[in-house]
Rosetta silent file (secondary structure, phi, psi, omega in degrees, C-alpha in Angstrom):
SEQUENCE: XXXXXXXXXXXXXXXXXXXXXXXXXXXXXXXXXXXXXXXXXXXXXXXXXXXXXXXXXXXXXXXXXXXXXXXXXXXXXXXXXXXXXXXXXXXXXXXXXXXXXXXXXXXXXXXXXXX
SCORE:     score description
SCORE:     0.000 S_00000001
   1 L     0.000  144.096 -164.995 -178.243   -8.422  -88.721 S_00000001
   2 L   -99.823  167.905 -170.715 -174.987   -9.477  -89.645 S_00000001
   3 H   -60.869  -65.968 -163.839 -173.155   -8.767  -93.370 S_00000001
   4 H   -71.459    7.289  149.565 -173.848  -12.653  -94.466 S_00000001
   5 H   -92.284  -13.782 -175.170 -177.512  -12.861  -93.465 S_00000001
   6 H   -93.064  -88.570 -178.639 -177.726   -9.176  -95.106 S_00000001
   7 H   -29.440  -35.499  163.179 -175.922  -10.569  -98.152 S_00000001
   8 H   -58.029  -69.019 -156.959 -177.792  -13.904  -97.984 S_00000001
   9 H   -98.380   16.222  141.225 -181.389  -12.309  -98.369 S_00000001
  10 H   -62.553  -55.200  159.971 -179.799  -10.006 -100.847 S_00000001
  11 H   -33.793  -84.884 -163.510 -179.348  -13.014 -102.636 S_00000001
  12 H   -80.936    3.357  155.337 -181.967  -14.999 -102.740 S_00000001
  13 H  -100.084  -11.626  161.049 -184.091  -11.811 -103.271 S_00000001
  14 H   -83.559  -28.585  179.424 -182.142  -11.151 -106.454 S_00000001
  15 H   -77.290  -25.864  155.198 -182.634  -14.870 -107.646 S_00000001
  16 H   -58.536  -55.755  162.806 -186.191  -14.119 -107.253 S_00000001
  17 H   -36.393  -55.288 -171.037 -186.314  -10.932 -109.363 S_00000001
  18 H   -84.263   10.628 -178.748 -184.772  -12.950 -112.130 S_00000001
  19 H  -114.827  -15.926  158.601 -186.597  -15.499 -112.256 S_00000001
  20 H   -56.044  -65.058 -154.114 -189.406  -12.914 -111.827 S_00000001
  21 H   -83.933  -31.399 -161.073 -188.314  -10.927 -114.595 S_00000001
  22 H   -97.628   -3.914  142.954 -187.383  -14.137 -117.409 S_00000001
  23 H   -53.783  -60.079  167.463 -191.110  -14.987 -116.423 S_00000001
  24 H   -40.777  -89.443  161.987 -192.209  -11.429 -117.216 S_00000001
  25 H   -23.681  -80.046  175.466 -189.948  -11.631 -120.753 S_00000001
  26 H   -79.992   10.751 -172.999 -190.523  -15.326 -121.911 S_00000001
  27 H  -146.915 -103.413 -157.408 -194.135  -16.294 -120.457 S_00000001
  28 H   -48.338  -36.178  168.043 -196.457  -13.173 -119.632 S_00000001
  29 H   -92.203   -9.556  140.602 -195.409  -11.092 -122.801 S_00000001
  30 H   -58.360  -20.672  151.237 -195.977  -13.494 -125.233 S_00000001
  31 H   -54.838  -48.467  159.036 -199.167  -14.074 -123.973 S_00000001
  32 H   -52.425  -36.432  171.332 -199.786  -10.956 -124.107 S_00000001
  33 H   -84.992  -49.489 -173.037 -198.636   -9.834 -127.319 S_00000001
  34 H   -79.161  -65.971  170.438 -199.012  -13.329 -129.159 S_00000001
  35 H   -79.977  -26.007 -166.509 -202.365  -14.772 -127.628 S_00000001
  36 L    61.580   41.974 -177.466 -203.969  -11.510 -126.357 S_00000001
  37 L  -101.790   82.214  178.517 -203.934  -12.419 -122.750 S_00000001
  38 L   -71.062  -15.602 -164.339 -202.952   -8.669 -121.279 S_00000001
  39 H   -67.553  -15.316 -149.441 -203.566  -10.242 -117.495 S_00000001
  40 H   -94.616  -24.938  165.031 -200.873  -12.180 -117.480 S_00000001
  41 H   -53.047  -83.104 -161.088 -198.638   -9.017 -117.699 S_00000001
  42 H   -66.860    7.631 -179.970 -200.223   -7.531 -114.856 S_00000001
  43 L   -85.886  -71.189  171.618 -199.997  -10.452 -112.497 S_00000001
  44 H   -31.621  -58.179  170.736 -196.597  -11.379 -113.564 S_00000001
  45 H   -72.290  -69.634 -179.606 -195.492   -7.874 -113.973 S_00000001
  46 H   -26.292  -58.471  154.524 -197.132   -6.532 -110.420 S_00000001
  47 H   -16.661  -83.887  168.249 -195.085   -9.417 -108.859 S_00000001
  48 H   -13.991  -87.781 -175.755 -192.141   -8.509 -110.797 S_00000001
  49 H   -33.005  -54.232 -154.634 -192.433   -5.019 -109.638 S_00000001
  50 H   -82.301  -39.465  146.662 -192.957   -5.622 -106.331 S_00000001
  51 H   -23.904  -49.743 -164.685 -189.552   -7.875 -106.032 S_00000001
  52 H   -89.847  -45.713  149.825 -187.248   -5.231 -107.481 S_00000001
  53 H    -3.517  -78.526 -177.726 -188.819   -3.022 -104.642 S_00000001
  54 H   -53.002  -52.640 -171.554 -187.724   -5.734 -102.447 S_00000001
  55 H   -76.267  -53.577  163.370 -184.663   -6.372 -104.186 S_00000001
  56 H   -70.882    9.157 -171.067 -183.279   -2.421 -103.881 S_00000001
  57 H   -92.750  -45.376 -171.354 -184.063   -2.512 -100.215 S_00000001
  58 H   -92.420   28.467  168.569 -182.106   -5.561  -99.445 S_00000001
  59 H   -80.593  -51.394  157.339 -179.362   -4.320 -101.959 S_00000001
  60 H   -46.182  -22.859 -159.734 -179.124   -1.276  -99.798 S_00000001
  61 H  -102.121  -51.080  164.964 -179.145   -3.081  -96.514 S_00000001
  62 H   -62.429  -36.400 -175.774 -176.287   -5.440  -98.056 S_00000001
  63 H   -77.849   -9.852  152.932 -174.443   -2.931  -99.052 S_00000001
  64 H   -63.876  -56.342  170.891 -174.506   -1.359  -95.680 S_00000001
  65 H   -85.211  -32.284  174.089 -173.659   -3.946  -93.521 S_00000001
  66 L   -76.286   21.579 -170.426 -171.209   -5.754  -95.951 S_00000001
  67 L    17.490   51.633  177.700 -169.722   -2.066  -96.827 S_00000001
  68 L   -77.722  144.695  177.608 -169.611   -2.586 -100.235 S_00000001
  69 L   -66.547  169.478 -178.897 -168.734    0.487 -102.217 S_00000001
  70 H   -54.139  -46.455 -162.287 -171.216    2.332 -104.604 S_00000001
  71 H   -43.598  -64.942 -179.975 -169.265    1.118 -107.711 S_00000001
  72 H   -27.609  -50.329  166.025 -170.382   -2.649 -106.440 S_00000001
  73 H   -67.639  -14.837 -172.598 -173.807   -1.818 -105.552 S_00000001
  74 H  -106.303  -31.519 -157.172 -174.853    0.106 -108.911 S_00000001
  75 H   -69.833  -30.596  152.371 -172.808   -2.612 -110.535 S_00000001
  76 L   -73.142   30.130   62.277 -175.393   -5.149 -109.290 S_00000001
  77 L    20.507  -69.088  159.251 -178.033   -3.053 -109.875 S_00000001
  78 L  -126.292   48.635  167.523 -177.565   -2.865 -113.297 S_00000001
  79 L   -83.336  -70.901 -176.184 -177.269   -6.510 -113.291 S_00000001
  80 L   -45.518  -28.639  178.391 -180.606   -6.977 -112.334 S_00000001
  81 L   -97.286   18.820 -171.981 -181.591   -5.385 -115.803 S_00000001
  82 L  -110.976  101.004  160.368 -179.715   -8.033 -118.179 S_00000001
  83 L   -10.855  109.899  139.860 -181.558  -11.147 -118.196 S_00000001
  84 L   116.160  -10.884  170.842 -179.535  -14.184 -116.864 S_00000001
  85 H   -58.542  -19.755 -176.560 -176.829  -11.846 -115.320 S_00000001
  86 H   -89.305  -40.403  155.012 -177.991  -12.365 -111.937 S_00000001
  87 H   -45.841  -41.453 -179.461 -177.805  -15.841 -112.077 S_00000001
  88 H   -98.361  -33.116  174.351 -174.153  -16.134 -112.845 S_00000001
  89 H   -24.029  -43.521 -164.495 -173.535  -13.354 -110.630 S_00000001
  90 H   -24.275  -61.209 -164.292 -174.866  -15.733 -107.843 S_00000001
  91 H   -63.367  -42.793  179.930 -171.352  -17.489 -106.950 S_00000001
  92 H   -34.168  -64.336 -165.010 -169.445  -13.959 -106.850 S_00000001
  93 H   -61.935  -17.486  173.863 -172.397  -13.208 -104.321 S_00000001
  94 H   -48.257  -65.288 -164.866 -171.975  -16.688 -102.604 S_00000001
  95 H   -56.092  -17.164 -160.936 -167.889  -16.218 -102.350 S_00000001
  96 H   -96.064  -16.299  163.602 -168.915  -12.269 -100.756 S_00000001
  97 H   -74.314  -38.303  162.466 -171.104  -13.925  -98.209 S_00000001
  98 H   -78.348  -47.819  153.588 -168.619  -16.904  -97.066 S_00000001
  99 L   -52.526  -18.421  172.935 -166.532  -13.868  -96.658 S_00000001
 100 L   -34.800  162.058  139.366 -168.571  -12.062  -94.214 S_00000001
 101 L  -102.852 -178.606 -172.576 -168.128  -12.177  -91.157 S_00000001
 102 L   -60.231  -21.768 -161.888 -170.979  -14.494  -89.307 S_00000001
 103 L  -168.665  142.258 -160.337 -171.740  -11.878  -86.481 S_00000001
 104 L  -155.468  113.137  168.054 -170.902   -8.207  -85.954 S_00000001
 105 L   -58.873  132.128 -178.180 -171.948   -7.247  -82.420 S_00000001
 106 L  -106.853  161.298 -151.113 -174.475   -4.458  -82.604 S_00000001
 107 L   -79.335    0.880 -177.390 -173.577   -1.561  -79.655 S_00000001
 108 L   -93.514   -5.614  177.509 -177.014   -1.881  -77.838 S_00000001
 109 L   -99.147   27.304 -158.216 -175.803   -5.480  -77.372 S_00000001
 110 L   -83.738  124.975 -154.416 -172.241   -4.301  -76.061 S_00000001
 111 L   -94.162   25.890  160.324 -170.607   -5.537  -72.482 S_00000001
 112 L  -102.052  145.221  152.341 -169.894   -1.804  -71.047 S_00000001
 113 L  -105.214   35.120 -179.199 -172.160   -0.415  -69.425 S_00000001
 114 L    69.735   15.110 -177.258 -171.490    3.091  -69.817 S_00000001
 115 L  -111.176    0.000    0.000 -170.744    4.108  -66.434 S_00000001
């Protein structure tokens, strides 16, 4: 997979999270808390949860193939726990993704054949 399809679904799996998590925040705990509707936590949250899974996996995977340093990677990281931070983050992650490049030959697809 190349850095800007790894950086892409980094993306748009962090724009999930947050929109996951300001669900979580603003909707399911006041229901919970306000109305006394605990399900709506655990749907909402179980979701949630199951994103930010999702979301350190492909964080990991971008930060492999686009060889972003740790500092970068923890800094988005602990992005992901500030409400609304992720969101303006987005265009940084846009502009790091129009830098990729498009295609990074991987070596089992490589024109030597070893002999």
């Amino acid at each position: 997979m190349s850095a800007a399809t790894s950086i892409r679904y980094f993306r748009y799996t962090a724009l999930a999270e947050a929109i996951s998590y300001l669900l979580l925040l603003g909707v399911a705990m006041p229901l919970k808390y306000i109305w006394g509707l605990p399900l709506a936590v655990k749907i909402v949250g179980g979701i949630h949860g199951g994103l930010f899974v999702i979301f350190c996996l492909t964080l990991a995977i971008a930060m492999r193939a686009g060889q972003w340093s740790l500092v970068r990677a923890a800094g988005l990281f602990l992005a992901s726990l500030v409400p609304l931070l992720p969101f303006w983050l987005d265009a940084r992650l846009r502009a790091w993704e129009a830098a990729a490049p498009p295609h990074q030959p991987s070596p089992q697809n490589s024109d030597e054949t070893g002999s």
